[in-house]
N, C-alpha and C positions, 0 to 999 in steps of 0.2 A: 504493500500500500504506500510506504513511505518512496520506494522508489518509483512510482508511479506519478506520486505527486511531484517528486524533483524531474521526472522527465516532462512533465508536463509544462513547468513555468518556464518562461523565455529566457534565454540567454540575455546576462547581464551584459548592455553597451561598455565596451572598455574607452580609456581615452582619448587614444588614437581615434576610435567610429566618432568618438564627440565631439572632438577638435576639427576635425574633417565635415559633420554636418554641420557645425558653426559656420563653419568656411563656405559651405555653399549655399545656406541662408542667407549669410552678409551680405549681398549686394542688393539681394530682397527688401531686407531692412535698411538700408541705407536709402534705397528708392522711395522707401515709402516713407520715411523722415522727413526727406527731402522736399516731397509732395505737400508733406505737414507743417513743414516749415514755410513754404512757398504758399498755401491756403492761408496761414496764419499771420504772415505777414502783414500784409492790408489792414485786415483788424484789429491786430494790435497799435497799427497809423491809428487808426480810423479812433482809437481807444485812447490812448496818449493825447491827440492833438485835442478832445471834445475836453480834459481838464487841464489844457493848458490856456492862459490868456493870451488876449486876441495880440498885445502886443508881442510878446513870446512868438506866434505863431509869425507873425510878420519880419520876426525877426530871425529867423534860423528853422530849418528843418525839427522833426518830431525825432530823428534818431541820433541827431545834436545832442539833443534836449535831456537825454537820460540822462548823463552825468550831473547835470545840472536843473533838475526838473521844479519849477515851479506850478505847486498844486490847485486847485482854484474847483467850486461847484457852480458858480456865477453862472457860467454857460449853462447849464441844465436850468436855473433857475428863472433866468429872460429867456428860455426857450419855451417851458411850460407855461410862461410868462405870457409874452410878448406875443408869441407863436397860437399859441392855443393846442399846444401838444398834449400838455394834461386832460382838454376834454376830449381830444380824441383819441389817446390813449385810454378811454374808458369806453369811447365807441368802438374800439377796433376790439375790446373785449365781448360786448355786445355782441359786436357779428361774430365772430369766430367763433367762440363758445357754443352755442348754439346749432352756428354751421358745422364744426363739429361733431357732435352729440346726436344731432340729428342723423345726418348718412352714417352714424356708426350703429346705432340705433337698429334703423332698415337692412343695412347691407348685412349685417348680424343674422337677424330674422332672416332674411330672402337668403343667404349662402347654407344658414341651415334645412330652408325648403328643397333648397336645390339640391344638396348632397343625400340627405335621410327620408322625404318625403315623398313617394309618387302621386307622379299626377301627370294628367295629360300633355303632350309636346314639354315638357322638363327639359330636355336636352337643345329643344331646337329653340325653347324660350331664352336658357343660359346663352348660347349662341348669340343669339339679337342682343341679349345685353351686352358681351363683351366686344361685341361689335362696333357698339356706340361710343365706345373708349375712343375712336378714330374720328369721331365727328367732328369738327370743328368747334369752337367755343365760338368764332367768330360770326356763323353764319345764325346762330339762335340767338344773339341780343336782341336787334331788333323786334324780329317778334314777339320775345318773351316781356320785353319791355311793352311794345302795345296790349299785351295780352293783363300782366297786370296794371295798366291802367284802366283798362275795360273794367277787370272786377272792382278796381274800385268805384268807377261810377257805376258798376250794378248794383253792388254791394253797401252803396252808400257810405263809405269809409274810408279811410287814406291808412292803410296798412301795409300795400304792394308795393306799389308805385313813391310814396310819398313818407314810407319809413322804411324800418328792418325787415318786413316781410317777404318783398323782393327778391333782396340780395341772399337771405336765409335758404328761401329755394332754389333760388339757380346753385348757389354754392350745394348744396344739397341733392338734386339733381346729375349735375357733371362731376360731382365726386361718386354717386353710387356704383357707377359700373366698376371703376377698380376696385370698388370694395369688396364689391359683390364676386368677385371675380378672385379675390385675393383670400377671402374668408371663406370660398367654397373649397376653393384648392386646399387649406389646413383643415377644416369640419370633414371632407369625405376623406381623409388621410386618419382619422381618429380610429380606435380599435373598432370594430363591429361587434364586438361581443360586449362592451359597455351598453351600445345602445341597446342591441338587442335583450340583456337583462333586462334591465331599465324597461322596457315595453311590457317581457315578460310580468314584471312584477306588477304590471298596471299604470306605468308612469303616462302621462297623456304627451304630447309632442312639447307642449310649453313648458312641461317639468323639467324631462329630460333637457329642453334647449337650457334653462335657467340652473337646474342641478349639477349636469353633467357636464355638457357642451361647453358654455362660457366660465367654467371655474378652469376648464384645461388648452384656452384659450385665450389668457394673457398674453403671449408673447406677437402675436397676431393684432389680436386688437390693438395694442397698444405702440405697433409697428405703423397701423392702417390709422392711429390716431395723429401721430405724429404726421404722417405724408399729408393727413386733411388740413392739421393746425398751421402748415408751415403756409401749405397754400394758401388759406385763408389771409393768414394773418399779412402774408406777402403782396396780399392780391392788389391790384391797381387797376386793372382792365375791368372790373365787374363793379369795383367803389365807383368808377367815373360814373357807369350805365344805368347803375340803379337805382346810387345813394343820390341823389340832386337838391336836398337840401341841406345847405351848408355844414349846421347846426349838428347831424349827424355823419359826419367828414371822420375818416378812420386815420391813422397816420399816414399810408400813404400817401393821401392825397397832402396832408399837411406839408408832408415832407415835400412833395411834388409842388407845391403852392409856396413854399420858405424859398428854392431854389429865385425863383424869378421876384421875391420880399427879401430876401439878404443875401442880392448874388454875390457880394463879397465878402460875406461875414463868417468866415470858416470855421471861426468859433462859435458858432451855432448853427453852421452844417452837420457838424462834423456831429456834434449835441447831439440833435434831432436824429441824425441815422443810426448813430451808437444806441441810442435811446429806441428806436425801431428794432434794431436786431438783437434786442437783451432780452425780450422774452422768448423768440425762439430759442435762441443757446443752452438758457436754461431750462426748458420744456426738451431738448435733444438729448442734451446731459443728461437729465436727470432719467432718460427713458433709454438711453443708448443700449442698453444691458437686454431689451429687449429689441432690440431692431432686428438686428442679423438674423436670429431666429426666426422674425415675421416677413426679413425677406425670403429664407429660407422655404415659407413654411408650405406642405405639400408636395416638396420638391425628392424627397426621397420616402417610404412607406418603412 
């Protein structure tokens, strides 16, 4: 028995094999350093120059400036100020969250119809969805824009067209097919014998989706949250089309609107965009752990 177990365990790497697979990993990792450094760059300009003062800035480069750095919040504070970044930093929470929540919501439910649920054309309906993945975003504003103005004058109301309702659906909308498409590939990759219990025992399809399914689907959802949030939160093309009163202006546009208000005022360019991409970084970060997985996910059984 004993010698059965020592034949069994692998052979210990000696240091020669170690030193040799370091060696031809290295230029691997060197590559992708490189790459991280070259991404990281920018941002950290972009990071630097938003707490330096405007005189500082006019006076010497941002990679000067480390040995000698002069610290200052003034710029974030006439930005939120001045700018009106603070309330649109509270709109751009509005729409995203939401836009969010919502196609994770659907895509959720609809990717577990499509994998565990029969029912008529299934295959040829998944189909059509992820087909639409290819549609242009360009060719459906317009009409989606007259469409929700119609409901509002049918409807007697200003919630499409003339607030968040709009932009909630379209972002909602053109995010479900990759969801759908991305949560069906991880849910039909699950064991079959889970679900199958689970039915055995009497579980109805909403137990098992809320019991089973999405307790062993964190790494997925939380993959497909991340690609919606960024989107969202990035969006510019769909803030112009649908948001059109001012009032509820998301930072894009603020930032888009500062450029041609302080075209030479870098120190609260710089503010504003730093201040734009700090809640993605933090929202990537703190999910990263799950990405790879969820882009992973389905891709092997």
């Amino acid at each position: 028995m004993a010698t059965a177990e020592v034949a069994a365990r692998p052979p210990r790497e000696t240091l020669s094999a170690r030193i040799l697979h370091f060696i031809a990993r290295t230029p691997v990792h060197f590559a992708l350093l490189a790459i991280a450094v070259i991404w990281l760059v920018p941002t950290v300009g972009l990071a630097v120059t938003s707490f330096r003062p405007r005189s500082d800035i006019q006076a010497s480069s941002w990679w000067s400036s480390l040995l000698d750095f002069h610290f200052t919040v003034n710029n974030y504070e006439q930005v939120l100020d001045r700018a009106g970044m603070g309330h649109a930093f509270v709109n751009s929470l509005i729409i995203t969250i939401p836009a969010t929540l919502l196609p994770l919501a659907i895509a959720s439910l609809a990717g577990y119809a499509f994998s565990w649920i029969n029912f008529p054309f299934r295959d040829t309906i998944f189909l059509v969805v992820v087909a639409l993945m290819i549609v242009p975003i360009q060719m459906a504003l317009v009409p989606l824009l007259r469409g929700f103005r119609d409901a509002d004058t049918f409807f007697g109301v200003d919630f499409f067209a003339g607030n968040f309702g709009g932009i909630w659906l379209a972002h909602t909308a053109f995010g479900l097919p990759l969801g759908i498409f991305l949560l069906r590939n991880f849910f039909i990759a699950l064991p079959r014998d889970l679900i199958e219990a689970a039915r055995v025992d009497g579980a109805s399809n909403m137990r098992i989706f809320l019991k089973v399914v999405l307790p062993l689907s964190v790494p997925v959802l939380a993959s497909y949250a991340i690609f919606q949030f960024l989107w969202v939160w990035n969006d510019l093309l769909m803030a112009l089309i649908f948001v059109q009163n001012s009032d509820l202006w998301p930072m894009t546009i603020r930032v888009n609107q500062m450029q041609s208000q302080f075209g030479g005022e870098w120190h609260l360019l710089s503010s504003g965009a730093f201040l734009l991409m700090a809640v993605p970084l933090v929202v990537f970060f703190s999910l990263q752990r799950y990405f790879v997985q969820g882009l992973l996910a389905g891709s092997v059984k």
